[in-house]
C-alpha positions as CSV (number, residue, x, y, z in Angstrom):
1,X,-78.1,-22.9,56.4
2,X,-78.1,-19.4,55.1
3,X,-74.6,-18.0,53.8
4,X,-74.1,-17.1,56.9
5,X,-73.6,-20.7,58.1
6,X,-76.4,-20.5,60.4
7,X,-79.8,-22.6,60.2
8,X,-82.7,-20.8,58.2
9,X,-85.3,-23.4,60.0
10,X,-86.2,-23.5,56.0
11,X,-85.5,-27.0,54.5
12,X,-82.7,-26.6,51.0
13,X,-83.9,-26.4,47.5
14,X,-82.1,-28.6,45.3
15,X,-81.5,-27.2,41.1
16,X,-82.9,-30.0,38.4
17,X,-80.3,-31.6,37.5
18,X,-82.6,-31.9,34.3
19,X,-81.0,-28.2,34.3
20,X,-78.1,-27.3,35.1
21,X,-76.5,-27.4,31.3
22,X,-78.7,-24.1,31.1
23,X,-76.9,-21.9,33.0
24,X,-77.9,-18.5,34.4
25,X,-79.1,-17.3,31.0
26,X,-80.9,-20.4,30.3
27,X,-84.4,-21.5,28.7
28,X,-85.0,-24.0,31.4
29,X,-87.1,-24.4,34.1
30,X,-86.3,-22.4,36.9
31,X,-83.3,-20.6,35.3
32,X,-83.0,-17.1,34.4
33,X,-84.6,-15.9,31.5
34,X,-82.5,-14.1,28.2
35,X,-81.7,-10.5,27.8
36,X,-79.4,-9.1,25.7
37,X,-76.1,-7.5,26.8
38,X,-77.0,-4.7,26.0
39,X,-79.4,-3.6,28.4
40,X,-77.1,-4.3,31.2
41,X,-76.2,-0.4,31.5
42,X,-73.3,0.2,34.4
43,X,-71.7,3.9,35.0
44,X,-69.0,4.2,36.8
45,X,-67.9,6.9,39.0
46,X,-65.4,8.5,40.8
47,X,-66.4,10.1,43.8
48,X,-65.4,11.2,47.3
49,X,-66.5,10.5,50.7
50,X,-67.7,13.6,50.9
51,X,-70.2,13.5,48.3
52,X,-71.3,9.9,49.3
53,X,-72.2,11.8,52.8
54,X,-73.7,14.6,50.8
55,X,-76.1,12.0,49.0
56,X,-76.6,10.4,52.3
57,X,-77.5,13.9,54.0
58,X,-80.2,14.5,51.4
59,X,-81.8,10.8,50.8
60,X,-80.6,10.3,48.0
61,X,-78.7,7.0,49.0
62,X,-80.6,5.1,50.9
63,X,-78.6,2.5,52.6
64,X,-81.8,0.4,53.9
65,X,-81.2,0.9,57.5
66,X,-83.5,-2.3,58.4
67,X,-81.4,-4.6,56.4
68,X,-78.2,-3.2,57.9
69,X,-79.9,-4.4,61.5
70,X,-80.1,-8.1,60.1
71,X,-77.2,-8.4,57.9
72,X,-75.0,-7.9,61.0
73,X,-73.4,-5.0,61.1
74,X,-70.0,-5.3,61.5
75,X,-68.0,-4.6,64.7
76,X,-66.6,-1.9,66.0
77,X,-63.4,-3.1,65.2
78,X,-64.0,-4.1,61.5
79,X,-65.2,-0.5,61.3
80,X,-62.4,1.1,63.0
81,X,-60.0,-0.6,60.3
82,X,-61.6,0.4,57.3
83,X,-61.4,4.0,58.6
84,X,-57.5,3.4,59.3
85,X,-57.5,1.9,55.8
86,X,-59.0,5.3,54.4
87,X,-56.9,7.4,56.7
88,X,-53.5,5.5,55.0
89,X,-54.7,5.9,51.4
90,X,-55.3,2.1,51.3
91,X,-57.6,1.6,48.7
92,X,-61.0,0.0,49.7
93,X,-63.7,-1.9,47.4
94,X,-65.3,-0.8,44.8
95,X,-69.0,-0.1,45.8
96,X,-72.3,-0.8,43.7
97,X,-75.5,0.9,43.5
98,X,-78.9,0.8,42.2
99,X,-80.2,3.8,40.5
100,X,-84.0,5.0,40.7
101,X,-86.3,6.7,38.8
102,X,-85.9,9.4,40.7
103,X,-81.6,9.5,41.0
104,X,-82.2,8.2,44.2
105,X,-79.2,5.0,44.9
106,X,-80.1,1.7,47.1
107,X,-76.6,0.2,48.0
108,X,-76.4,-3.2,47.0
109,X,-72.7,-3.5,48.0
110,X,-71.0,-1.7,50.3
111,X,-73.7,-1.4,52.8
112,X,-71.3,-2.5,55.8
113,X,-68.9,0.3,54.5
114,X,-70.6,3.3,53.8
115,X,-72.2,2.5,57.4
116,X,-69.1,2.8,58.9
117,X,-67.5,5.8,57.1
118,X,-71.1,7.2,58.2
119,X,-71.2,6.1,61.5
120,X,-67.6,7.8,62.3
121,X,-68.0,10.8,60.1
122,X,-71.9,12.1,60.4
123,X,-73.4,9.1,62.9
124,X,-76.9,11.1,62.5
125,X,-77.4,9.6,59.4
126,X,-77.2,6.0,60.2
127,X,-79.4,6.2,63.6
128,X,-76.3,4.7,65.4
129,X,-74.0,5.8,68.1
130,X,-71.1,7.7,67.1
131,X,-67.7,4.9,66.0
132,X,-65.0,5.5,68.7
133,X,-62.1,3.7,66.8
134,X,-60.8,0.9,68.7
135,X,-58.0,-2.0,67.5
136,X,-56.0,-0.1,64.9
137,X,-53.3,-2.1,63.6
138,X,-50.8,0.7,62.3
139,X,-52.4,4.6,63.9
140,X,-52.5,3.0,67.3
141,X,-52.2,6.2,68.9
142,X,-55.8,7.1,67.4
143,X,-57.8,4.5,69.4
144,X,-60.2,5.7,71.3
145,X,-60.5,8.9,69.1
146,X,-63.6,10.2,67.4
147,X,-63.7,11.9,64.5
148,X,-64.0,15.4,66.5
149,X,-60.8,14.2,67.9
150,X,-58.8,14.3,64.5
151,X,-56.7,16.8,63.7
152,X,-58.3,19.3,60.4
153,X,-55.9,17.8,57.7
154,X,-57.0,14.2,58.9
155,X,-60.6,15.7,58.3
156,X,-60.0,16.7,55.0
157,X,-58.2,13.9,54.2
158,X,-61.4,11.7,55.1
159,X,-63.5,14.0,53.3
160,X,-61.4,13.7,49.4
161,X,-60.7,10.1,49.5
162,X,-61.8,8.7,46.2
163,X,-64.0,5.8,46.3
164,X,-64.9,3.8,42.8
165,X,-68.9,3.3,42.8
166,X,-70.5,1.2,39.7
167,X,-74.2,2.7,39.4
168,X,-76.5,0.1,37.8
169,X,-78.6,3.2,35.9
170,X,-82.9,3.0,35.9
171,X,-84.2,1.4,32.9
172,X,-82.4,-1.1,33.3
173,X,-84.6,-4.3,33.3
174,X,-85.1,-5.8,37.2
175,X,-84.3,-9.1,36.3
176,X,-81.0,-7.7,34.9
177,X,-80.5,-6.2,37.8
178,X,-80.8,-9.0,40.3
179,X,-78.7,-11.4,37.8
180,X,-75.8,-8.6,37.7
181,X,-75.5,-7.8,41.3
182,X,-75.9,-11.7,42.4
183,X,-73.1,-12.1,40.4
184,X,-71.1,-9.7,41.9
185,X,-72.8,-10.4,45.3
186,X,-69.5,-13.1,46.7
187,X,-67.4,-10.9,48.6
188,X,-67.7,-10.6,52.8
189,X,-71.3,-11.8,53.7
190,X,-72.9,-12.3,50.4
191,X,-76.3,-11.1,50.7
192,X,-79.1,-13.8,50.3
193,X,-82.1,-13.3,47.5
194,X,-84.4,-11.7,49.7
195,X,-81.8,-9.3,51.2
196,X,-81.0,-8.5,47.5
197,X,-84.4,-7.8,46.7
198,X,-84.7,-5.8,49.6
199,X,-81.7,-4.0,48.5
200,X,-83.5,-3.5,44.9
201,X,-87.0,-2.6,45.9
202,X,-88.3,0.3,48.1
203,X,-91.6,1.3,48.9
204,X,-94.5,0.0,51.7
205,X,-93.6,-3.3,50.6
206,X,-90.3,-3.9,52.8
207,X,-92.7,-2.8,55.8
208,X,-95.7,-5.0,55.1
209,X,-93.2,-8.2,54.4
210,X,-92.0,-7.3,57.8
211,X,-95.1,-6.9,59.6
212,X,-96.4,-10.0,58.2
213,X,-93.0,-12.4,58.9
214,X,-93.7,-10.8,63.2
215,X,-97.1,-11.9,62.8
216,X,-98.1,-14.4,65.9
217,X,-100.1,-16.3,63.5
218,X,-97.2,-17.4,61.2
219,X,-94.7,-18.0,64.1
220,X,-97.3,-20.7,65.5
221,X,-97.7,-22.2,62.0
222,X,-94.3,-22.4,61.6
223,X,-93.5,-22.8,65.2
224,X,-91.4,-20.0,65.4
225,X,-88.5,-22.0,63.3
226,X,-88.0,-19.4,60.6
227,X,-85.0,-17.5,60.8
228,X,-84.9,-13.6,60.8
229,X,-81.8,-13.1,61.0
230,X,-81.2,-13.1,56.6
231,X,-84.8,-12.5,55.9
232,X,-86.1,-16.3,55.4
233,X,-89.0,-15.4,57.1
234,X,-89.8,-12.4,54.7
235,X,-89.1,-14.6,51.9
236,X,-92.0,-17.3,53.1
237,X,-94.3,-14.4,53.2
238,X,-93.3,-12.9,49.7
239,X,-94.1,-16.3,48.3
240,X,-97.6,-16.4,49.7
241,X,-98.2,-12.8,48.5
242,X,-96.4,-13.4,44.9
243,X,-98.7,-16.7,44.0
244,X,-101.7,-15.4,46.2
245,X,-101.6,-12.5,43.6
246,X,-101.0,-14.6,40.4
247,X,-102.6,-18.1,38.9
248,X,-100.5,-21.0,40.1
249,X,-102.3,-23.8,37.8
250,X,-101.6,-21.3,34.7
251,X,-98.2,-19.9,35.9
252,X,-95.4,-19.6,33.2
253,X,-92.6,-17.7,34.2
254,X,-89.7,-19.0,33.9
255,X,-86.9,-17.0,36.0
256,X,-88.6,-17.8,39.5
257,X,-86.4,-14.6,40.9
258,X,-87.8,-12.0,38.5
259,X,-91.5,-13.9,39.9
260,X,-90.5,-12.9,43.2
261,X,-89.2,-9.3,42.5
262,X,-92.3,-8.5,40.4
263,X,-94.2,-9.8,43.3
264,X,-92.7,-6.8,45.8
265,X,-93.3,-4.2,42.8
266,X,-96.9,-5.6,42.7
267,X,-97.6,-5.3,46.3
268,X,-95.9,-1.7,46.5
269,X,-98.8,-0.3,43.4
270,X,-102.2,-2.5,45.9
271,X,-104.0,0.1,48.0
272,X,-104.2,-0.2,51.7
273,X,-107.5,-1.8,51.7
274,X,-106.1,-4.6,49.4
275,X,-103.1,-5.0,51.5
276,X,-104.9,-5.3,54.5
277,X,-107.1,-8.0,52.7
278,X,-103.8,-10.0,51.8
279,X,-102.8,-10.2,55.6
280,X,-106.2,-11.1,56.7
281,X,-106.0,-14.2,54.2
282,X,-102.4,-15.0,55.5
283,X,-103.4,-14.7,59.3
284,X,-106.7,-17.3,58.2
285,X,-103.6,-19.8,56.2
286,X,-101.6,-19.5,58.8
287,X,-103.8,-20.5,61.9
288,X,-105.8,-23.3,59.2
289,X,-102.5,-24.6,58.5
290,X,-101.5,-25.2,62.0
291,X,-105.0,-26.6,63.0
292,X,-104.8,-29.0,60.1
293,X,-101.1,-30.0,60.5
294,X,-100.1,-29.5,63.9
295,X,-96.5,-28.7,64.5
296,X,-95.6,-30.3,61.1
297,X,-97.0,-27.8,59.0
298,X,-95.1,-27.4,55.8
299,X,-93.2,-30.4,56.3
300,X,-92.5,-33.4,54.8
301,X,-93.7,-36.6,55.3
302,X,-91.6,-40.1,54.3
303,X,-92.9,-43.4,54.6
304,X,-95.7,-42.2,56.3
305,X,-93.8,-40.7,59.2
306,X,-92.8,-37.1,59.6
307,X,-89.2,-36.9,58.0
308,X,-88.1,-33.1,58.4
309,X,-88.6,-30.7,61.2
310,X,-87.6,-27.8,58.5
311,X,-90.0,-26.0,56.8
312,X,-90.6,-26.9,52.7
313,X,-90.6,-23.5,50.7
314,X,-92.7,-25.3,48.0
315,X,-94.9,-27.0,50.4
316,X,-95.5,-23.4,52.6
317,X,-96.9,-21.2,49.5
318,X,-98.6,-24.0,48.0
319,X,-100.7,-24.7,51.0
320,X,-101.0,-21.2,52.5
321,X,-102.2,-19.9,49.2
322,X,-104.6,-22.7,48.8
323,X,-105.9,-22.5,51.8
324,X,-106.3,-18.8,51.5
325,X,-108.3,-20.0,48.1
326,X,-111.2,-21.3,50.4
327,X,-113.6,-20.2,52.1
328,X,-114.8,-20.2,55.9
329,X,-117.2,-23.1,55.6
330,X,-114.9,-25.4,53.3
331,X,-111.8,-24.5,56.0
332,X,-114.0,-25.9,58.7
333,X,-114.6,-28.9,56.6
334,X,-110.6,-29.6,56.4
335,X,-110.2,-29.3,60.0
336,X,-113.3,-31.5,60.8
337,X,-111.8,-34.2,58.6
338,X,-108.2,-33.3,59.7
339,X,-106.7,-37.1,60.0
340,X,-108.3,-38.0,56.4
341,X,-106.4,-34.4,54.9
342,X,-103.2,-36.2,57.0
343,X,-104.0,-39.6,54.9
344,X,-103.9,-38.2,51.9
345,X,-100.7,-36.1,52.3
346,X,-98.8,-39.0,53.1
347,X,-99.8,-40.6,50.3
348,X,-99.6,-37.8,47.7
349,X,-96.0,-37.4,49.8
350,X,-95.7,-41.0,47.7
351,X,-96.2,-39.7,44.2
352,X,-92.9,-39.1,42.3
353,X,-93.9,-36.6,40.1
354,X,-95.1,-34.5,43.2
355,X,-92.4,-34.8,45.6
356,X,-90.0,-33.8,42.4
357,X,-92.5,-30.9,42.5
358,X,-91.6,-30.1,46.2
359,X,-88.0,-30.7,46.1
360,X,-85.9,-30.3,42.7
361,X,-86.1,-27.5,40.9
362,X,-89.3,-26.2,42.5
363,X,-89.6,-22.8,40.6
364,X,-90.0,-24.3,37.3
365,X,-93.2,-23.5,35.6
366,X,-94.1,-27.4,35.3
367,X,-93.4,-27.9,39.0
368,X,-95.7,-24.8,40.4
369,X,-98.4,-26.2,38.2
370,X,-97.8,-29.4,39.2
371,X,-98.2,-29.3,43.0
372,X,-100.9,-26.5,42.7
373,X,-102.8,-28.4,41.4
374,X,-102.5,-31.5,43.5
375,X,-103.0,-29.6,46.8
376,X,-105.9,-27.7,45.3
377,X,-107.7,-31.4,44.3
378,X,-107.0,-32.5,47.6
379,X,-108.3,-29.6,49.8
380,X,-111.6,-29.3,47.4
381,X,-112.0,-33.3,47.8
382,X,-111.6,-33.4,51.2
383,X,-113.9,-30.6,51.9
384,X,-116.5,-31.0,48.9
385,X,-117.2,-34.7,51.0
């Protein structure tokens, strides 16, 4: 489930229990690495609607307008009350942001709100139709009004409300970053990792994780059971792309989110030509995957019988990336031998300290290594025969 309460098609991680004394700031496996306080640098501001639209108007808030689509934006309703709330001086939440190098904001909280204030106010700059507000609790006699409807003081009034906004300032380390606003990330519909990422990180890289979790070839593979509704499916591809890009058998990091969010700022700096590369080898994993394994690619096997009809993040890059590692003649091999590669899933399904590596704690440096390595022996053994 995501925290949405609807299926991901993506089987849960479980933490290492081996772990959990750590906490966030932990040494362990999988945890988040140390930073010192002091680099967490927050400015606060107080600032009006007006401005907000101002920065809005000139791009220099950029409210992500993809991720609005698959958040769920919220109803008109919902909308309508935060704009009575404004209109009666109720205070609303405090709103946090992401500077740039460049001054530029991403919105990390407050997406849903800003939308609507924009969507009533100046609807151009959310590429939505204009709010009519609709199920007002106490100015009843504005439903059905736009904000062309409202009388000038009403306008003004809009305009000046005060809104707290918490800027996370640039130069602030990225894995800061995530920590901080996952922290504060609990309100509403928390966003998931890969929505906060996407929050976080601009560039080509939120278009090519997109055009990649659409393509045909991965939908087969996965049979279409990947979620895009809270980016799940972007995630499976950022996985691919982070450990295609990186050494699995040598891999050391320890905070498996800054892994990940190093991975998008990786694949933004590639050139087209290297990009393009990367998608042909995850359209190749994708279809060698599903000739291998059928319909229970990136699944687990128990007893020798298919146990889960979810997808296993640690299985999916682990195979996709290895099988990406090979080339055309050596792919051909796997599939020829297809039931023996079965056989020895199962059994390597059977090993303790590989399942562990598949299933508890699975972005701990020992556990990448671990099942990297064992999927890489067994695709080279099979095919080398």
């Amino acid at each position: 489930m995501g925290s949405d309460g609807r299926p991901t098609g993506v089987e849960l991680e479980l933490p290492d229990d081996e772990d959990e004394d750590g906490g966030d700031f932990g040494d362990s496996d999988g945890g988040f690495a140390l930073f010192r306080p002091e680099s967490i640098r927050i400015q606060t501001e107080s600032t009006t609607v007006d401005l907000l639209l101002s920065r809005l108007r000139e791009g220099m808030i950029d409210l992500a307008p993809d991720f609005q689509r698959r958040a769920g934006i919220w109803s008109d309703r919902a909308q309508s009350r935060l704009i009575e709330s404004l209109l009666l001086r109720i205070p609303i939440s405090t709103v946090y942001m992401a500077q740039d190098d460049e001054d530029k904001w991403a919105v990390v909280d407050g997406v849903q709100r800003l939308t609507a204030i924009a969507r009533f106010m100046e609807p151009g700059l959310t590429g939505l139709r204009p709010l009519v507000l609709r199920g007002l609790d106490y100015l009843r006699d504005f439903n059905g009004s736009s904000y062309q409807n409202l009388t000038g003081r009403l306008k003004i009034r809009l305009r000046e409300t005060q809104l707290t906004v918490h800027v996370l300032q640039h130069g602030t380390p990225e894995a800061v970053k995530y920590n901080v606003f996952s922290r504060i990330n609990t309100g509403g519909t928390p966003l998931t990792p890969q929505e906060l990422r996407h929050a976080l990180v601009r560039g080509p890289v939120r278009t090519f994780l997109a055009d990649l979790a659409k393509d045909p070839a991965f939908g087969e593979a996965t049979r279409w059971s990947v979620s895009d509704e809270r980016m799940a499916d972007r995630e499976m591809v950022l996985r691919f792309l982070a450990f295609r890009e990186s050494i699995p058998a040598r891999h050391e990091e320890k905070d498996f989110d800054k892994f990940l969010i190093d991975a998008m700022h990786k694949v933004n700096a590639l050139t087209d030509e290297r990009r393009e590369q990367l998608a042909r080898e995850f359209r190749v994993a994708m279809r060698c995957a599903r000739d291998l394994f059928g319909d229970h690619a990136f699944r687990k096997w128990r007893g020798g019988k298919r146990s889960s009809p979810a997808i296993n993040k640690a299985l999916f890059e682990t195979i996709s990336v290895e099988l990406a590692l090979l080339d055309d003649q050596e792919r051909d091999r796997l599939v020829a031998s297809r039931e023996k590669v079965i056989d020895r899933f199962v059994e390597l399904m059977g090993d303790w300290d590989f399942d562990r590596s598949i299933s508890v704690g699975t972005g701990g440096p020992a556990k990448i290594r671990t099942r990297f390595t064992y999927v890489a022996g067994l695709f080279r053994g099979v095919a080398e025969q």
